[in-house]
LUMLUMLO-357773 format. One record per residue: z, x, y of N, C-alpha, C in turn; residue number from 1; residue in one letter. Coordinates in steps of 0.001 Angstrom, whole numbers, plus 500000, padded with zeros to 6 digits. Example, Ala and Ser with C-alpha at 12.3 -4.5 7.8 and 13.67 -1.06 7.14 Angstrom:
! LUMLUMLO-357773
@n_up=507800, n_east=513190, n_north=494310, ca_up=507800, ca_east=512300, ca_north=495500, c_up=507800, c_east=513200, c_north=496700, k=1, r=A
@n_up=507080, n_east=512850, n_north=497750, ca_up=507140, ca_east=513670, ca_north=498940, c_up=507870, c_east=512900, c_north=500030, k=2, r=S
! end
This chain:
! LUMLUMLO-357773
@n_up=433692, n_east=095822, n_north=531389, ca_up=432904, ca_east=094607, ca_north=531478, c_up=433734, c_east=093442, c_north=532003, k=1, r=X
@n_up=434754, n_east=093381, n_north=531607, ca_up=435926, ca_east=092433, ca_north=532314, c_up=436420, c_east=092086, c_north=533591, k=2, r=X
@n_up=436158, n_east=093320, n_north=534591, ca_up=436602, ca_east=093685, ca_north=535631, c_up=434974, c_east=093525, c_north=536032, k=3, r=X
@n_up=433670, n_east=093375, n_north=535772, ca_up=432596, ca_east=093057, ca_north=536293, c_up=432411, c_east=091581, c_north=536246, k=4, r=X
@n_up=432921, n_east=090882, n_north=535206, ca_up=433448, ca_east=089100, ca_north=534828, c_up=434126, c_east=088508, c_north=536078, k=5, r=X
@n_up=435215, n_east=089813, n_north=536043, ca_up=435994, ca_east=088947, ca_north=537305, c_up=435654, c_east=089344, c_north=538669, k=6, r=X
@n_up=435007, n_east=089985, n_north=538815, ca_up=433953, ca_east=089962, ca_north=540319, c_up=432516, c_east=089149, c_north=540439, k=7, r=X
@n_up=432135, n_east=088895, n_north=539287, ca_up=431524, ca_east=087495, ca_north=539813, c_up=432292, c_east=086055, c_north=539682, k=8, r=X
@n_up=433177, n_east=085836, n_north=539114, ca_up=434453, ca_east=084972, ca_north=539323, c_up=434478, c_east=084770, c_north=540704, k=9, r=X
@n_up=434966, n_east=085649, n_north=541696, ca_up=435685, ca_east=085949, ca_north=542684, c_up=434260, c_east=085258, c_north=543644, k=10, r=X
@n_up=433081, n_east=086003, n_north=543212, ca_up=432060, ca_east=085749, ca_north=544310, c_up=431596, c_east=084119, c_north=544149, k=11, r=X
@n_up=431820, n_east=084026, n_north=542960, ca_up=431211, ca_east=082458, ca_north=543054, c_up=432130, c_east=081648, c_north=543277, k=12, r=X
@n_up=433518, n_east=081528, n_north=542939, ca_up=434328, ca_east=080538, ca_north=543465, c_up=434454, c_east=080878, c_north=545319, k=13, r=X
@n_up=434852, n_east=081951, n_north=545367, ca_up=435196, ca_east=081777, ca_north=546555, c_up=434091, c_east=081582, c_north=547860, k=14, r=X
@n_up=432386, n_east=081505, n_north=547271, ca_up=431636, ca_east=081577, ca_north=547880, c_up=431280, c_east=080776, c_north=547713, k=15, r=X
@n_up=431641, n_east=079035, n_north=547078, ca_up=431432, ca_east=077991, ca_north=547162, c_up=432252, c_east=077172, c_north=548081, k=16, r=X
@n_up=433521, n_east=077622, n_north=547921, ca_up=434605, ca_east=077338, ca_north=549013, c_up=434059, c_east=077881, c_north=550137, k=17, r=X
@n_up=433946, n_east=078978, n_north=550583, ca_up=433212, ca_east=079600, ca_north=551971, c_up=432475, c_east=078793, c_north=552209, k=18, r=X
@n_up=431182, n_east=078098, n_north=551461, ca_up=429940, ca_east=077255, ca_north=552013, c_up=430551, c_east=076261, c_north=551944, k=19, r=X
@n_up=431581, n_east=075696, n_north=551359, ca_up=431729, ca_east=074454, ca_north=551986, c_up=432595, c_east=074489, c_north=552861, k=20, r=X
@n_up=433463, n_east=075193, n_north=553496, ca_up=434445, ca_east=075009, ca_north=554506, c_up=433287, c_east=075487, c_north=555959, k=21, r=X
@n_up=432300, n_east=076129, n_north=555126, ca_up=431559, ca_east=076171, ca_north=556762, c_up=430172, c_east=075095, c_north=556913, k=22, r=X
@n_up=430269, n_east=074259, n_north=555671, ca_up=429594, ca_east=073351, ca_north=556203, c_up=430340, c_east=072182, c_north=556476, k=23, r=X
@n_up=431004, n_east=071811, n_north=556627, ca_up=432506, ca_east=071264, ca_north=556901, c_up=432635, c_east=071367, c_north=558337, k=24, r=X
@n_up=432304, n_east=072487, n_north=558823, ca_up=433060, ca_east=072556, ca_north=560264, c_up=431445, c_east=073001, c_north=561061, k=25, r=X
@n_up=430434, n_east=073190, n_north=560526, ca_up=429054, ca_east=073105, ca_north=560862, c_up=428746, c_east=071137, c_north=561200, k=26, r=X
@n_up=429292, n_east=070569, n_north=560361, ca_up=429029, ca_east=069324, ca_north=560505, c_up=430687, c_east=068295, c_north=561723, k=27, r=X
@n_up=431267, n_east=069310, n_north=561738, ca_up=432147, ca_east=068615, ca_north=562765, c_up=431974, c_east=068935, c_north=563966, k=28, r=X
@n_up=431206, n_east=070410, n_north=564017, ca_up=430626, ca_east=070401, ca_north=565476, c_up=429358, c_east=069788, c_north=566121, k=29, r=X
@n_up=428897, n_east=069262, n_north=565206, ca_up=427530, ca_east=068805, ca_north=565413, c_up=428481, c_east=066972, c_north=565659, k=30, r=X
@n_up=428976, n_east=066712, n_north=564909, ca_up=429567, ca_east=065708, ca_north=564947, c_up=430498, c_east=065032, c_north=566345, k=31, r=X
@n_up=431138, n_east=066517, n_north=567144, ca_up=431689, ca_east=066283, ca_north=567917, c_up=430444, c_east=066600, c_north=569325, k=32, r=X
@n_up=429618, n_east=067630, n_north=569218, ca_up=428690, ca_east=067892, ca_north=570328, c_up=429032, c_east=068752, c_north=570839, k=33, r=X
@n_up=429604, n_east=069920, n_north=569866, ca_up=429762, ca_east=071324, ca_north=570481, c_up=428824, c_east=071349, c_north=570227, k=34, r=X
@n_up=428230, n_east=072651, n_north=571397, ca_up=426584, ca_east=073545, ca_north=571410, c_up=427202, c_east=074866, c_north=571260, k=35, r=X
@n_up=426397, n_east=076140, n_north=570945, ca_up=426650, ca_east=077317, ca_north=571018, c_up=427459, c_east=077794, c_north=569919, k=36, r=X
@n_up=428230, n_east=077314, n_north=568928, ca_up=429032, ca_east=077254, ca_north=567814, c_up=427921, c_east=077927, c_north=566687, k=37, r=X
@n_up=427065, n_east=077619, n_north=566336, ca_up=426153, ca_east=077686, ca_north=564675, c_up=424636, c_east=078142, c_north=565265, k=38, r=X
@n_up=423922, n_east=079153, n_north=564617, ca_up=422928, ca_east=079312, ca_north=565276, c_up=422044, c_east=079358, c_north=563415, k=39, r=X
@n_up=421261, n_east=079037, n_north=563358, ca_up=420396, ca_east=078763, ca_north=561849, c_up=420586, c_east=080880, c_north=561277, k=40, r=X
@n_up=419599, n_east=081132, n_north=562201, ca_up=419579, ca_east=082510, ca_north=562099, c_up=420625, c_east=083634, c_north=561646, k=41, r=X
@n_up=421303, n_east=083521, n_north=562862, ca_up=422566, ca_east=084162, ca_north=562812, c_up=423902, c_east=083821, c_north=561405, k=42, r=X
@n_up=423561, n_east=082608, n_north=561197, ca_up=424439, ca_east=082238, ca_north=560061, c_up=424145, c_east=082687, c_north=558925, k=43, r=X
@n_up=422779, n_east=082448, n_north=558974, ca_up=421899, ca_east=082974, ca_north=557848, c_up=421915, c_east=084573, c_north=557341, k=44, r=X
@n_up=421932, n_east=085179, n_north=558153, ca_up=422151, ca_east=086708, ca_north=558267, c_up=423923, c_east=087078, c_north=557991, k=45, r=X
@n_up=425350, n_east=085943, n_north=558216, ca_up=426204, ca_east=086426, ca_north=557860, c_up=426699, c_east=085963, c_north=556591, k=46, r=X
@n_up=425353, n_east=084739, n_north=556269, ca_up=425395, ca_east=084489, ca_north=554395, c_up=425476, c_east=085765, c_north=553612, k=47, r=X
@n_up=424059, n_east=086381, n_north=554244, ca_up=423259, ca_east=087280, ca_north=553412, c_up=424199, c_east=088744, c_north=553214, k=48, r=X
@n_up=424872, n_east=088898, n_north=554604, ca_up=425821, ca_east=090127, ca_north=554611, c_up=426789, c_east=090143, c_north=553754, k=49, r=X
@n_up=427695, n_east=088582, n_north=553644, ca_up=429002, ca_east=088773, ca_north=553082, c_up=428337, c_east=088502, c_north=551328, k=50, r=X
@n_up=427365, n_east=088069, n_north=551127, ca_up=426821, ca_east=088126, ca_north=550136, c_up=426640, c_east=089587, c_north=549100, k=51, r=X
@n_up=425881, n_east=090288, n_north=549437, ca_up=425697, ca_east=091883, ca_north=549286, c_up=427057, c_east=092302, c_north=549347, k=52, r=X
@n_up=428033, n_east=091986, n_north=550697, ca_up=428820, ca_east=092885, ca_north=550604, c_up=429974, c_east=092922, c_north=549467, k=53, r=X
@n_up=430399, n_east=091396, n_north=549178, ca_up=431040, ca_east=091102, ca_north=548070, c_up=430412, c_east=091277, c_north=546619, k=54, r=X
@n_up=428863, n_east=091417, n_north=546554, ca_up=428660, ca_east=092213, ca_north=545066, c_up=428422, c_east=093504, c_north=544908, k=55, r=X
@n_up=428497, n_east=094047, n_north=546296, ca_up=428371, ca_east=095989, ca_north=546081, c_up=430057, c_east=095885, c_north=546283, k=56, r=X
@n_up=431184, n_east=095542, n_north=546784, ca_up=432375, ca_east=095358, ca_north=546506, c_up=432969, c_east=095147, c_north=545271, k=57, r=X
@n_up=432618, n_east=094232, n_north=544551, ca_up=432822, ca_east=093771, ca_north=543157, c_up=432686, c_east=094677, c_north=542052, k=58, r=X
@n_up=431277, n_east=095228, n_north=542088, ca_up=430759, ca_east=096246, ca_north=541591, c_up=431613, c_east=097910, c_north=541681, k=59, r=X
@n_up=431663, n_east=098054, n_north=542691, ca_up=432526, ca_east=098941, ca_north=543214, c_up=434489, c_east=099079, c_north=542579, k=60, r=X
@n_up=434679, n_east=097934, n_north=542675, ca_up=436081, ca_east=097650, ca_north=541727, c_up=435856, c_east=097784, c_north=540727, k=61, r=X
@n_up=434717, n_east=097143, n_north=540100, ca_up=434766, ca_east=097153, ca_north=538594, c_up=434379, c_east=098720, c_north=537977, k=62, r=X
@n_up=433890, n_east=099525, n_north=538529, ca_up=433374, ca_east=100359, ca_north=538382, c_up=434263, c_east=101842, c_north=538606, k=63, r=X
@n_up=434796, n_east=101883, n_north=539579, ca_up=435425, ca_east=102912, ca_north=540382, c_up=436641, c_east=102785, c_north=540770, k=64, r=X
@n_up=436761, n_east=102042, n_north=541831, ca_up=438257, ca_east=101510, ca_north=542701, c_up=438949, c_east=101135, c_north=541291, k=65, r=X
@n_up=439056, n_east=100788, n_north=540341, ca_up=440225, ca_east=099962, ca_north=539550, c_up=440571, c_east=101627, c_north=538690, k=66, r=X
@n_up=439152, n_east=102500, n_north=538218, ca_up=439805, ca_east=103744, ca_north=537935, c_up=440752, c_east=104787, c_north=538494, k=67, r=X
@n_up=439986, n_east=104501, n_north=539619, ca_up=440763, ca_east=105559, ca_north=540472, c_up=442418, c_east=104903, c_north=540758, k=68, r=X
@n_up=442497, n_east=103759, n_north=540677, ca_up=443762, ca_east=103064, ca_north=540666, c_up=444486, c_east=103703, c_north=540087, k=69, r=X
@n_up=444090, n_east=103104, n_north=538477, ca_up=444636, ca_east=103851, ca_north=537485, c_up=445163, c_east=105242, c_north=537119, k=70, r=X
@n_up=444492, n_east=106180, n_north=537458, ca_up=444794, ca_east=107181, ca_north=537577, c_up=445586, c_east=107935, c_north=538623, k=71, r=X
@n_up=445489, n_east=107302, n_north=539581, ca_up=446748, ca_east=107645, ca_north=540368, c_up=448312, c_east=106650, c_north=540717, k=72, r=X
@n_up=447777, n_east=105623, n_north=540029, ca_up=449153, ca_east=104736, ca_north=539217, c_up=449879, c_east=105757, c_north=538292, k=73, r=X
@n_up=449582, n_east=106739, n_north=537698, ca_up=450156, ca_east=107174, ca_north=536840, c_up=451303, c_east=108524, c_north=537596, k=74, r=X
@n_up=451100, n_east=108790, n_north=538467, ca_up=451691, ca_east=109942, ca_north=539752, c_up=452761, c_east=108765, c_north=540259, k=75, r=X
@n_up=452441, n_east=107356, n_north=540837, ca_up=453589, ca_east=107123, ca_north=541623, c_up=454915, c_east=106655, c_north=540949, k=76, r=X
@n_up=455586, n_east=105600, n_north=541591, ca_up=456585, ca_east=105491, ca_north=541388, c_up=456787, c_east=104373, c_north=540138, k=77, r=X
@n_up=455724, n_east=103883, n_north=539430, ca_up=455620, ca_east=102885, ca_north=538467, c_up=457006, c_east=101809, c_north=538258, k=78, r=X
@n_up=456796, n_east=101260, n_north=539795, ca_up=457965, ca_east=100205, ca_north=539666, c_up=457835, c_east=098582, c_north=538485, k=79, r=X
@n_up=456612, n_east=098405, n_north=538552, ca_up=455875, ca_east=097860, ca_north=537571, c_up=457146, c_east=096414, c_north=537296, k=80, r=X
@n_up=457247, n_east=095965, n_north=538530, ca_up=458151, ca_east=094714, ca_north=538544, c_up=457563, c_east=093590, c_north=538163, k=81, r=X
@n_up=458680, n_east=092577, n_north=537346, ca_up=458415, ca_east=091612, ca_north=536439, c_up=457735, c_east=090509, c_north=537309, k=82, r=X
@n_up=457401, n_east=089606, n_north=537409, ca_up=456505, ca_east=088511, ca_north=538071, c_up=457670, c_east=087309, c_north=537787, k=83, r=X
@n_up=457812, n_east=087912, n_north=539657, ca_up=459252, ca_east=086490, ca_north=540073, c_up=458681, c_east=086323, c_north=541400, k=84, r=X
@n_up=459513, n_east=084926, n_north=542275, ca_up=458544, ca_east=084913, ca_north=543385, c_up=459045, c_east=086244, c_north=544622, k=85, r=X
@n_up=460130, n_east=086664, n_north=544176, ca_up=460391, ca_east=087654, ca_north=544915, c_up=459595, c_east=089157, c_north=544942, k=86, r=X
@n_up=459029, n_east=089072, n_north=543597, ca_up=458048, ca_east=090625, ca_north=543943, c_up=456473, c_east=089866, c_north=544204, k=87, r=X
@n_up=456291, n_east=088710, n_north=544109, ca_up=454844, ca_east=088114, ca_north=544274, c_up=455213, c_east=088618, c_north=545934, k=88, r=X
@n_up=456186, n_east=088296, n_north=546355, ca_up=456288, ca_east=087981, ca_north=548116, c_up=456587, c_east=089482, c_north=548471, k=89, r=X
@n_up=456952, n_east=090390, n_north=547482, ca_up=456950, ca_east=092205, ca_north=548269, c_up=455360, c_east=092083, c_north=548375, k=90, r=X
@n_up=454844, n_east=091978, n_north=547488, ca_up=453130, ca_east=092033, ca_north=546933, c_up=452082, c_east=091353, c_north=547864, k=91, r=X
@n_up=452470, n_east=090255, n_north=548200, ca_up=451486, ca_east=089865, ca_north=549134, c_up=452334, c_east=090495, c_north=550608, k=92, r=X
@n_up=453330, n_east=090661, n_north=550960, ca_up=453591, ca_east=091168, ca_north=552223, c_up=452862, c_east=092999, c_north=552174, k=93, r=X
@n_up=453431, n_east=093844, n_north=551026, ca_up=452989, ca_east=094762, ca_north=551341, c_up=451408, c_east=095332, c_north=551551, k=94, r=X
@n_up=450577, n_east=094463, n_north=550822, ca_up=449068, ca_east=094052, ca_north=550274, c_up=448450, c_east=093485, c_north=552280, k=95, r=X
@n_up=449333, n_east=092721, n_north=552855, ca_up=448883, ca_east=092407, ca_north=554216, c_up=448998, c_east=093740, c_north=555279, k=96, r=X
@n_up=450278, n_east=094193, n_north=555141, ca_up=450433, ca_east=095666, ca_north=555790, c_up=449300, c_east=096474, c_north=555792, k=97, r=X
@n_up=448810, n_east=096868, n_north=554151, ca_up=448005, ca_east=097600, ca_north=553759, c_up=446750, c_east=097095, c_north=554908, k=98, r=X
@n_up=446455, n_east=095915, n_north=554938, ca_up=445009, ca_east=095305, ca_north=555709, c_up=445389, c_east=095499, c_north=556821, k=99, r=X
@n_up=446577, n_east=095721, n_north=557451, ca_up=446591, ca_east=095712, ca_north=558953, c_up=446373, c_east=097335, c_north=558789, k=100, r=X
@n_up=447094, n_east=098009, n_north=558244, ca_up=447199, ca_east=099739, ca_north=558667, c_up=445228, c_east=100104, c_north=558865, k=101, r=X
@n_up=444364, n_east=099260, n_north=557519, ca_up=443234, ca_east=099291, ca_north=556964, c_up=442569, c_east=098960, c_north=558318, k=102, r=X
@n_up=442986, n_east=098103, n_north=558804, ca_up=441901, ca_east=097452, ca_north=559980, c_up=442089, c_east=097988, c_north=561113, k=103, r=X
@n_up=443532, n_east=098408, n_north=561517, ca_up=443227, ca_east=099649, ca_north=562625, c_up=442778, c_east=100704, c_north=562333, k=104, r=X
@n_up=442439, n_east=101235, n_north=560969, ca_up=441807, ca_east=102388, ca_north=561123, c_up=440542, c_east=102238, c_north=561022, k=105, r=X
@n_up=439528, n_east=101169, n_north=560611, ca_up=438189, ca_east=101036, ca_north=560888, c_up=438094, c_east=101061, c_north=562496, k=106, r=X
@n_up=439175, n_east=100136, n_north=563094, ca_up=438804, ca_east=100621, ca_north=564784, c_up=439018, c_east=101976, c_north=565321, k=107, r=X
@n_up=439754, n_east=102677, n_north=564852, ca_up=439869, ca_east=103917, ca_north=565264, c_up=439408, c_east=105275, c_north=564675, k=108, r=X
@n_up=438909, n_east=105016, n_north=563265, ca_up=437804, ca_east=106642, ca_north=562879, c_up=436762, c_east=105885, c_north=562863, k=109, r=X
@n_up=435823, n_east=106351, n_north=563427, ca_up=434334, ca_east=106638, ca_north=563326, c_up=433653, c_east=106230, c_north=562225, k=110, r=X
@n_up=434182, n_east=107068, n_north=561137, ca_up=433338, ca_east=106776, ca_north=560053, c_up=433848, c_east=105527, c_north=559389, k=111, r=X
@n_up=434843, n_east=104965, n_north=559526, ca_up=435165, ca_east=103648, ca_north=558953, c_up=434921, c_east=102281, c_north=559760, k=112, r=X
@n_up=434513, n_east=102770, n_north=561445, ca_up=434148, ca_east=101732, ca_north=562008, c_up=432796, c_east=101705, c_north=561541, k=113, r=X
@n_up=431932, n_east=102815, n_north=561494, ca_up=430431, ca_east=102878, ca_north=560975, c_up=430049, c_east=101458, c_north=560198, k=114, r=X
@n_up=431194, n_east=101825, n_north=558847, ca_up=431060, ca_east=100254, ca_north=557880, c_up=431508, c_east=098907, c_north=558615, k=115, r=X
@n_up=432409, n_east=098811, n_north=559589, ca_up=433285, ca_east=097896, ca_north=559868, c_up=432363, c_east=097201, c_north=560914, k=116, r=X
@n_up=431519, n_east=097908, n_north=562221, ca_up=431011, ca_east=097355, ca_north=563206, c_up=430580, c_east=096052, c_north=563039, k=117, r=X
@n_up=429489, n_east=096019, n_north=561855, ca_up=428507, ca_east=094624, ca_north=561136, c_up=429286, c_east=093572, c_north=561800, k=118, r=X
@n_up=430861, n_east=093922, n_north=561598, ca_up=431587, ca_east=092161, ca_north=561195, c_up=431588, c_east=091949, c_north=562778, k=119, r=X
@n_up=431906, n_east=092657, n_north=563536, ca_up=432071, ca_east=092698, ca_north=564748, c_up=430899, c_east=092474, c_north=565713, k=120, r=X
@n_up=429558, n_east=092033, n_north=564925, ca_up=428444, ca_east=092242, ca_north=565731, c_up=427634, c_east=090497, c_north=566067, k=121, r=X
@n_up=428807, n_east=089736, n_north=565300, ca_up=428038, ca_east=088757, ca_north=565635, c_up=428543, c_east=087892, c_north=567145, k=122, r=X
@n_up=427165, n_east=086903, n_north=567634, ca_up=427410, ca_east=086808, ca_north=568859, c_up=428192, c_east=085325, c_north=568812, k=123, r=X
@n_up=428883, n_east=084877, n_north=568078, ca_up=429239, ca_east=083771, ca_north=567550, c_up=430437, c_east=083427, c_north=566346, k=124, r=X
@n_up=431689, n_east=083024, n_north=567201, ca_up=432480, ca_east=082958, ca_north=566271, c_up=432798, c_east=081354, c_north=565467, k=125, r=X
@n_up=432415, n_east=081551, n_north=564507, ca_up=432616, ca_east=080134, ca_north=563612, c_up=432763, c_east=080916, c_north=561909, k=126, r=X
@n_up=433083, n_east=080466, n_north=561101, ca_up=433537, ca_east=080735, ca_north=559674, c_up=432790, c_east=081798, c_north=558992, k=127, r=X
@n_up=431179, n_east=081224, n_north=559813, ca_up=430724, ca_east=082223, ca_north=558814, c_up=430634, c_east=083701, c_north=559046, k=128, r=X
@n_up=430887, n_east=083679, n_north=560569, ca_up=430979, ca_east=085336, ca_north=561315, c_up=432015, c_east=086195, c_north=560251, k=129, r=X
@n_up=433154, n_east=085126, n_north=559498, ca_up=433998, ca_east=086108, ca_north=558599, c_up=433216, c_east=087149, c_north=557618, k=130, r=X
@n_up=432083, n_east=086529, n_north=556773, ca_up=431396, ca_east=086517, ca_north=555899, c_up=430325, c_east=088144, c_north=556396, k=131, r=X
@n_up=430253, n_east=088066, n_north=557896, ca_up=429261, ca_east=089702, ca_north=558019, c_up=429968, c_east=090379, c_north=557812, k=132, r=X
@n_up=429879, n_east=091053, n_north=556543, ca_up=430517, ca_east=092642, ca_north=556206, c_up=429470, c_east=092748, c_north=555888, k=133, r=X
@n_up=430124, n_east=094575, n_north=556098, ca_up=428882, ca_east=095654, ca_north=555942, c_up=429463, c_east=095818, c_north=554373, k=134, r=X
@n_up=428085, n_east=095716, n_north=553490, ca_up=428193, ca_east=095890, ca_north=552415, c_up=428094, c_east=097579, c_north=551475, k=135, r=X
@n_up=428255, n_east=098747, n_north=552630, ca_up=428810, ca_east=099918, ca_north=552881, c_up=430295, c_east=100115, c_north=552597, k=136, r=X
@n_up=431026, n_east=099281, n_north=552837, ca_up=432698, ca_east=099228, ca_north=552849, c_up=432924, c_east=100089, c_north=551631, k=137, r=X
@n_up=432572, n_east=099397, n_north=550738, ca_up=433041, ca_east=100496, ca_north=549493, c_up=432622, c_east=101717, c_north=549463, k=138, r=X
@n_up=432025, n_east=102144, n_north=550277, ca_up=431194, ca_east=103386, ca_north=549887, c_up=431868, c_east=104433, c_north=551204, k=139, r=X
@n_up=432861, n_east=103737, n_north=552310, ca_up=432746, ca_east=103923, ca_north=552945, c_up=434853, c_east=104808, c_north=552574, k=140, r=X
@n_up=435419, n_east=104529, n_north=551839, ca_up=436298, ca_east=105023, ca_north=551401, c_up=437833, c_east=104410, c_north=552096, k=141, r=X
@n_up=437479, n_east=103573, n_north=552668, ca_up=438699, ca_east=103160, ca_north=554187, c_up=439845, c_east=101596, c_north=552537, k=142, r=X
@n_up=438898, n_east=101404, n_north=551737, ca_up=439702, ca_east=100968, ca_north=550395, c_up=440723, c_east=101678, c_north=549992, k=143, r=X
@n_up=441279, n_east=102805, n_north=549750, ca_up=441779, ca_east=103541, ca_north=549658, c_up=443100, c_east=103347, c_north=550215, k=144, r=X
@n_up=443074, n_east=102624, n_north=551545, ca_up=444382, ca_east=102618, ca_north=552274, c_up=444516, c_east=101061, c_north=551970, k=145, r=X
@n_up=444072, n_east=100476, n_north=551101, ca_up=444698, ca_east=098963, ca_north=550180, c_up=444866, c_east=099376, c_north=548867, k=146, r=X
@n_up=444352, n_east=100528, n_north=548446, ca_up=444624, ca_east=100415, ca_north=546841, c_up=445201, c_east=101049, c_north=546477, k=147, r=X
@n_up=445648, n_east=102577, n_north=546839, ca_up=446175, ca_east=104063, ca_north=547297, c_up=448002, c_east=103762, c_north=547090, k=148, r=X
@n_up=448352, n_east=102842, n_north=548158, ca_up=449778, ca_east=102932, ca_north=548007, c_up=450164, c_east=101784, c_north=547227, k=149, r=X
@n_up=449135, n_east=100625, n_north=547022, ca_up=450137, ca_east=099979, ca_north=545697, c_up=450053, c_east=100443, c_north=544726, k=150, r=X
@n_up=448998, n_east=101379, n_north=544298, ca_up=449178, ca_east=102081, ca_north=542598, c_up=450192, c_east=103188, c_north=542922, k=151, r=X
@n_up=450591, n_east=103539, n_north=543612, ca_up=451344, ca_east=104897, ca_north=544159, c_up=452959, c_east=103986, c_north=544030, k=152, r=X
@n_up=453318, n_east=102626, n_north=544323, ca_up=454540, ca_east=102137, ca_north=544084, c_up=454883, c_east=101173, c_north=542742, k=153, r=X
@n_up=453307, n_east=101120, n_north=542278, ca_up=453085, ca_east=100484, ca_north=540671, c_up=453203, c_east=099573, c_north=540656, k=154, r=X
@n_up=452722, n_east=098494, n_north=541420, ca_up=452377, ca_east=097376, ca_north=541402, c_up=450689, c_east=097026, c_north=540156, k=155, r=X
@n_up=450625, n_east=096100, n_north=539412, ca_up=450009, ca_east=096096, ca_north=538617, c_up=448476, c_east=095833, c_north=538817, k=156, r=X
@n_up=447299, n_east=096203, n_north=538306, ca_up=446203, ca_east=096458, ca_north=538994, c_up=445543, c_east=095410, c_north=539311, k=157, r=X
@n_up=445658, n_east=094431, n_north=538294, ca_up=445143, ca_east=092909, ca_north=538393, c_up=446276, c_east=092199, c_north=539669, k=158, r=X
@n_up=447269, n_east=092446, n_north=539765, ca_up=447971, ca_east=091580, ca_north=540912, c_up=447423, c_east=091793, c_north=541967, k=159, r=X
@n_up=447113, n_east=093451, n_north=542194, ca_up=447318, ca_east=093871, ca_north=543788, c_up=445540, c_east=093281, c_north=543896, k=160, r=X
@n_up=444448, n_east=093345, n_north=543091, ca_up=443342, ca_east=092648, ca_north=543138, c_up=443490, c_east=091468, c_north=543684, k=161, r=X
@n_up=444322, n_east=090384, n_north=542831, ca_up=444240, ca_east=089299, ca_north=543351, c_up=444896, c_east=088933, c_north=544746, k=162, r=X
@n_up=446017, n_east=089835, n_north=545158, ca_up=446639, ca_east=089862, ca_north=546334, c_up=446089, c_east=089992, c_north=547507, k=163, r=X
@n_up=444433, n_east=091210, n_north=547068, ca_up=443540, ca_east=091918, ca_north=548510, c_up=442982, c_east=090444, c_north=548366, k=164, r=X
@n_up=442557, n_east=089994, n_north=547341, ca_up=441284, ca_east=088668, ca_north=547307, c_up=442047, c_east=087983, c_north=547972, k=165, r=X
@n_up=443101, n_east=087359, n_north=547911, ca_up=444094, ca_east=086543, ca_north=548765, c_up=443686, c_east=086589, c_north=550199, k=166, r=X
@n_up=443945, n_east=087799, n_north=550451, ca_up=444393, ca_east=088501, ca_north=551914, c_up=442926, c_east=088293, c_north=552285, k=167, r=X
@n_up=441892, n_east=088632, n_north=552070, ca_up=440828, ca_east=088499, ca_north=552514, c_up=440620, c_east=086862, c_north=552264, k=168, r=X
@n_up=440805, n_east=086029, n_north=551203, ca_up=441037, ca_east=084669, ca_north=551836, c_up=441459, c_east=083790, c_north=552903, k=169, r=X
@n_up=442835, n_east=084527, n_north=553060, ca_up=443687, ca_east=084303, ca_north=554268, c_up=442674, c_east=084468, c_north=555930, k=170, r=X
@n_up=441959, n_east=085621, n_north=555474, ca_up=441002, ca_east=086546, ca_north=556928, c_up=440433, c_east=085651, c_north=557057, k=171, r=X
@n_up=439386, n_east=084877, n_north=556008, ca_up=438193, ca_east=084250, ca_north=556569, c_up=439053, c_east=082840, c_north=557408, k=172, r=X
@n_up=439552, n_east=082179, n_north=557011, ca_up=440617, ca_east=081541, ca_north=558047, c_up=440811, c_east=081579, c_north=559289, k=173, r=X
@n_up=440711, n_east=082704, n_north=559279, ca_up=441054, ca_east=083096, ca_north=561309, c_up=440049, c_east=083535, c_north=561916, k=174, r=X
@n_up=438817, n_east=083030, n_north=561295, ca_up=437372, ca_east=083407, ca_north=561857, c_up=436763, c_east=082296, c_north=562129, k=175, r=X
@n_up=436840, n_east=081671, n_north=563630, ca_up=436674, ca_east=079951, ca_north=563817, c_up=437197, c_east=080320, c_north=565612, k=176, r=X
@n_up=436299, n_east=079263, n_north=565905, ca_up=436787, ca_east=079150, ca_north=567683, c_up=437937, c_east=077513, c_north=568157, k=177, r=X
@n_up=437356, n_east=077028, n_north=566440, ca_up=437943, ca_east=075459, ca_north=566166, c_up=439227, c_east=075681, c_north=566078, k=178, r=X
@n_up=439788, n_east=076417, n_north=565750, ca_up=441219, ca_east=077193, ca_north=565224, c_up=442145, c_east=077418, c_north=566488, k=179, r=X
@n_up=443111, n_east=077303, n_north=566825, ca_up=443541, ca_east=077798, ca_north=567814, c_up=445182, c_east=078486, c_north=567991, k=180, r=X
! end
């Protein structure tokens, strides 16, 4: 039940921050007289995606992904290092690796681009294009190559959580044409 607490945690803070950093920059383009930036529709549809996708995600951790952690935390190397800024910084570096190895392989198998395409489908890049995920991802098994090798080097289950939430913080960031 705890691990279902802290996935709506996750969805509501960080999905208040999301709406306001994209109405923030919805109102600076309108402000400045960019056209072609925000379309009502289209935004609307990558509310609704990253919406679903972060509570069949959530759900999915709380449920599954944090077991299966667990249980194969217990096989690796249970380095299970103390909290200094030097293993926060192995943790978020190795936790980014994990998303890069993760994100070339949605471009390159099939069945993980299947889930991945959504994000890639909008015709419009501004903040909220971060937000279309296919809310399939979890189901789609390509998690595995973020959660797989930090329980395998024993990093602790709540860190490497907050580390992916990070990292996917960090993502929506670089989803903007304002950005350069």
């Amino acid at each position: 039940m705890q691990d279902v607490l802290h996935a709506l945690f996750f969805v509501t803070a960080f999905g208040a921050l999301f709406l306001a950093v994209i109405g923030a920059e919805y109102l600076y383009v309108r402000k400045t007289g960019q056209t072609g930036v925000y379309h009502p529709r289209e935004t609307l549809a990558n509310l609704a995606a990253g919406f679903s996708y972060k509570v069949v995600d959530g759900i999915a951790i709380a449920l599954f992904i944090q077991a299966f952690y667990l249980s194969v935390y217990e096989w690796g190397l249970q380095w299970q290092p103390e909290a200094s800024v030097l293993s926060i910084l192995a943790l978020i570096v190795f936790i980014d690796f994990c998303f890069f190895v993760n994100h070339v392989m949605m471009h390159k198998v099939r069945w993980f681009w299947s889930g991945h395409i959504t994000h890639h489908s909008s015709a419009h890049m501004n903040f909220s294009t971060a937000l279309r995920q296919n809310f399939t991802f979890a189901l789609s098994g390509s998690w595995v190559l973020w959660w797989l090798p930090a329980a395998l080097i024993g990093f602790d289950k709540d860190w490497v959580l907050f580390a992916i939430e990070g990292n996917l913080l960090y993502q929506f960031f670089l989803h903007t044409v304002l950005v350069e």
